[in-house]
C-alpha positions as CSV (number, residue, x, y, z in Angstrom):
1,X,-4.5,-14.5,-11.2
2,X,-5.0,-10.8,-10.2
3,X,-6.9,-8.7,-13.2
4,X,-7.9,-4.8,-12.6
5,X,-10.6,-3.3,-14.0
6,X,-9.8,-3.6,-17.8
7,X,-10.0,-7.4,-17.4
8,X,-6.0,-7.5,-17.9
9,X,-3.8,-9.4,-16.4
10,X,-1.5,-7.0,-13.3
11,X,2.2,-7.2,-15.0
12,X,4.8,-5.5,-13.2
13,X,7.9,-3.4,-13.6
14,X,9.8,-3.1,-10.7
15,X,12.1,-0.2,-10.5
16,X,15.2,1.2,-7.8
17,X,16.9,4.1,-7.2
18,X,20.5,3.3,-5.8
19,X,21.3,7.3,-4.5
20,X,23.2,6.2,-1.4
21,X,25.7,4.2,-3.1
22,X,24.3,1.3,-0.7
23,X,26.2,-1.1,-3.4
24,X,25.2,-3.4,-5.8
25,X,24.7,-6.3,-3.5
26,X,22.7,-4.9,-1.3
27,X,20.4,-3.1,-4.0
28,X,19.9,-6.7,-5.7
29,X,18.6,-8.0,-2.3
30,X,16.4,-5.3,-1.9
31,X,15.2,-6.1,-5.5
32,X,14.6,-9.9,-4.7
33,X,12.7,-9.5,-1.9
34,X,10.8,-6.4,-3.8
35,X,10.0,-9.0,-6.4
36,X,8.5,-11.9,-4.1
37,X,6.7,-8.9,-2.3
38,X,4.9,-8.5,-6.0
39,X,4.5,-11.9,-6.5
40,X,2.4,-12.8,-3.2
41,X,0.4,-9.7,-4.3
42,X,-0.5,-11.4,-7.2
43,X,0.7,-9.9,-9.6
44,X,3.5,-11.0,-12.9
45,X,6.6,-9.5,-12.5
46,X,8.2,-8.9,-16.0
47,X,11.0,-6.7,-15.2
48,X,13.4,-5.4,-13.2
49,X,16.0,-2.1,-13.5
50,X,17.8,0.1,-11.1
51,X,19.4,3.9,-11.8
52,X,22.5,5.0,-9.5
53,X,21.7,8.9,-9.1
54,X,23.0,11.3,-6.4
55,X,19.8,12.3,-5.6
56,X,16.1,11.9,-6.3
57,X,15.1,14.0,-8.9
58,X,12.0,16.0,-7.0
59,X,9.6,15.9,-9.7
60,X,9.8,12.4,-11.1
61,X,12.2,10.3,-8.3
62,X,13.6,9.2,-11.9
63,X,16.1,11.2,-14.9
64,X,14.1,12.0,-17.5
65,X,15.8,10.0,-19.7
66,X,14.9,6.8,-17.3
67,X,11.2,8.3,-17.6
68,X,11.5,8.1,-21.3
69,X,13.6,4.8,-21.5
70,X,10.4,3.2,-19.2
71,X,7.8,4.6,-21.5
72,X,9.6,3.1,-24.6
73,X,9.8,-0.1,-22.8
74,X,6.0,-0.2,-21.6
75,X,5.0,-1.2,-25.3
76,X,7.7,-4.1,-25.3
77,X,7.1,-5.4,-21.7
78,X,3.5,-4.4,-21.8
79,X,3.3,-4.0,-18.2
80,X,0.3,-2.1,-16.5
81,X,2.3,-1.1,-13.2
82,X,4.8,-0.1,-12.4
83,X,6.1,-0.5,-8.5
84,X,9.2,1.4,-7.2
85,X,11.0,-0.1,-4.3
86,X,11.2,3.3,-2.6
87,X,8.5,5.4,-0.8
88,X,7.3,8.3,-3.4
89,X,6.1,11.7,-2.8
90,X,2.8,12.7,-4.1
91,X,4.0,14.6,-7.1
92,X,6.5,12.1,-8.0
93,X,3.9,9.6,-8.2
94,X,1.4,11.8,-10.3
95,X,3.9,13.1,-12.4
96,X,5.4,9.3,-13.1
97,X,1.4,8.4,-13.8
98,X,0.9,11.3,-16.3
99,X,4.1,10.7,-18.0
100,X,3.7,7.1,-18.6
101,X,-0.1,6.2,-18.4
102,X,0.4,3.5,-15.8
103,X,-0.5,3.0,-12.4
104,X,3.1,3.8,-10.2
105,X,3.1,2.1,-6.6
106,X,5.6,2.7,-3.9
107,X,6.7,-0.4,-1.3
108,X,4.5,0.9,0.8
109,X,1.7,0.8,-1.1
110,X,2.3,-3.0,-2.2
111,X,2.7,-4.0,1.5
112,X,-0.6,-2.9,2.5
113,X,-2.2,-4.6,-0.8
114,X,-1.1,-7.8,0.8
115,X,-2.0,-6.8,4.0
116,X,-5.8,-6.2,2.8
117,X,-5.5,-9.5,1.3
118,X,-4.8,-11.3,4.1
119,X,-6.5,-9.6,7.0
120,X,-8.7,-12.0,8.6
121,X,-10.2,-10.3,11.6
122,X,-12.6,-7.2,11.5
123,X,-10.2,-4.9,13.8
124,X,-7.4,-6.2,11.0
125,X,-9.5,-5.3,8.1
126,X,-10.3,-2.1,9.4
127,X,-6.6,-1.2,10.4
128,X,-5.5,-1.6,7.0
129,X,-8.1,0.0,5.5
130,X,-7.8,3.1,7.6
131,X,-3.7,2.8,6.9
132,X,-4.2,2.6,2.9
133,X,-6.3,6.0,3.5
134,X,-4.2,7.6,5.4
135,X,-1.4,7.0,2.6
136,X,-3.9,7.6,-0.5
137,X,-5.0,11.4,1.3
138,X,-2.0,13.4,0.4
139,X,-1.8,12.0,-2.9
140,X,-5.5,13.0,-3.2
141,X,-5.2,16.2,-2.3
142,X,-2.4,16.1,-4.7
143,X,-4.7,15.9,-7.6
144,X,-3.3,12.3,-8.3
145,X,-5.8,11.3,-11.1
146,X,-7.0,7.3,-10.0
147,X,-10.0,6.9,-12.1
148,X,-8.6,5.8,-15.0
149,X,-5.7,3.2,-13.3
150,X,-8.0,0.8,-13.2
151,X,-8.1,-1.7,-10.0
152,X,-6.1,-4.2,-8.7
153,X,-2.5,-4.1,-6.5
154,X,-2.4,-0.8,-4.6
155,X,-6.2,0.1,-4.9
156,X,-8.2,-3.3,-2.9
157,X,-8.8,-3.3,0.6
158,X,-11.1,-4.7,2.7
159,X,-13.5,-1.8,2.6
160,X,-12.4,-1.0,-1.0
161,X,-13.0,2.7,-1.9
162,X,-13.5,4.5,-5.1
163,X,-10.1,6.4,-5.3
164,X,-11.7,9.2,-6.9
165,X,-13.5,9.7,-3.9
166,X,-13.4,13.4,-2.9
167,X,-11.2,14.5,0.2
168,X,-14.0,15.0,2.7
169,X,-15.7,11.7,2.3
170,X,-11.9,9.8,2.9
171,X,-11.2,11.9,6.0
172,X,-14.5,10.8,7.1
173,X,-13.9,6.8,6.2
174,X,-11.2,7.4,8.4
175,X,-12.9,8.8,11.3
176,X,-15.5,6.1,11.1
177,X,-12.6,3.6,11.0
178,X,-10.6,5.1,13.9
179,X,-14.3,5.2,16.0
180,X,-14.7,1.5,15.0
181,X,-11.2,0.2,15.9
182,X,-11.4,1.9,19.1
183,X,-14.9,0.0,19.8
184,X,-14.0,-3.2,19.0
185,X,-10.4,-2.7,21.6
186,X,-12.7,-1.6,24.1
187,X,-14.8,-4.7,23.8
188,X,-12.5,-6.9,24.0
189,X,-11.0,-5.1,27.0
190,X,-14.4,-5.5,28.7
191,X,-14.6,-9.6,27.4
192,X,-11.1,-10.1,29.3
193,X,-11.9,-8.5,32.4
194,X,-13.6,-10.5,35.4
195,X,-17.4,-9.5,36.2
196,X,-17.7,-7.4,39.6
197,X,-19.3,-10.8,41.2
198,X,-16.5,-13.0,40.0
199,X,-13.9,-10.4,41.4
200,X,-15.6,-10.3,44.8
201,X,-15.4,-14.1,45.1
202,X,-12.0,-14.1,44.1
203,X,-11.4,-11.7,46.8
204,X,-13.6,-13.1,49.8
205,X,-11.4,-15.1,52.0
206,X,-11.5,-18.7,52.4
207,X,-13.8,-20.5,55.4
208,X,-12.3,-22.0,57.7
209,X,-13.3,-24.5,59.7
């Protein structure tokens, strides 16, 4: 069982935002499949709820009132994380954070958790970890505060980073990564082609007698 950094056990709310009337079917299916996402994560899923709006609200994704019904329902679910089914802005997920002391992930985010769990090569554990830093940089420069979330779903990788990390040392992970990855392709390019003496005998026409 997954625990972040408090020693607690990762409990989820899952939460949707129907705002293109994509019907109720087809926002249930999204939510099942949200849910076993969250599950091979790791993590205990102890809620689900979804909130027909016309439109995103721009500073919380959520109405206010959801924002408030959520926090209410923190103490009675005690859940530690809270992960949306649709990609977040920045502010939305800071402001979501501040409002209701929990760490908020987006789909995307809990994709690439599973990701870094499962990457088994060194060029794989280096792409995701160069993708989950390319997603956590806007929401750094943000001013998205990560210290105090704690661990777990949405913060491992296989070169796992201190989110608090300042801006210049991520961009420079991610240069290091990119100069890696490219490395490693270009060695295995070089394994898979012939050597100069194999291609010339390859080449050289047969005796005949």
């Amino acid at each position: 069982m997954i625990r972040n950094s408090n020693g607690r056990h990762e409990r989820a709310y899952l939460m949707s935002l129907d705002y293109e009337d994509q019907g109720l079917a087809a926002v249930e299916e999204q939510m099942l499949e949200l849910s076993e996402l969250a599950r091979t994560a790791g993590v205990v899923v102890v809620g689900t709820d979804t909130q027909r709006r016309p439109k995103p609200d721009p500073a919380l994704f959520l109405g206010k009132g959801k924002v408030e019904e959520l926090h209410a329902l923190k103490h009675e679910a005690d859940f530690n994380l809270l992960v949306f089914n649709e990609e977040l802005s920045p502010r939305q997920q800071r402001n979501l954070e501040r409002k209701l002391d929990v760490k908020v992930i987006d789909r995307t985010e809990l994709i690439l958790d599973i990701f870094a769990q499962r990457a088994r090569t060194k060029e794989g554990r280096l792409q995701v970890e160069a993708a989950q830093l390319h997603h956590l940089l806007p929401r750094l420069q943000g001013g998205r505060d990560l210290s105090g979330l704690g661990a777990g779903v949405g913060t491992r990788g296989p070169g796992e980073q201190k989110l608090e990390s300042d801006r210049r040392r991520i961009r420079h992970r991610i240069r290091e990564l990119d100069r890696d990855i490219k490395e490693i392709r270009k060695q295995r390019a070089l394994r898979r082609e012939p050597s100069s003496a194999t291609r010339t005998a390859e080449n050289r026409p047969c005796c005949t007698r």
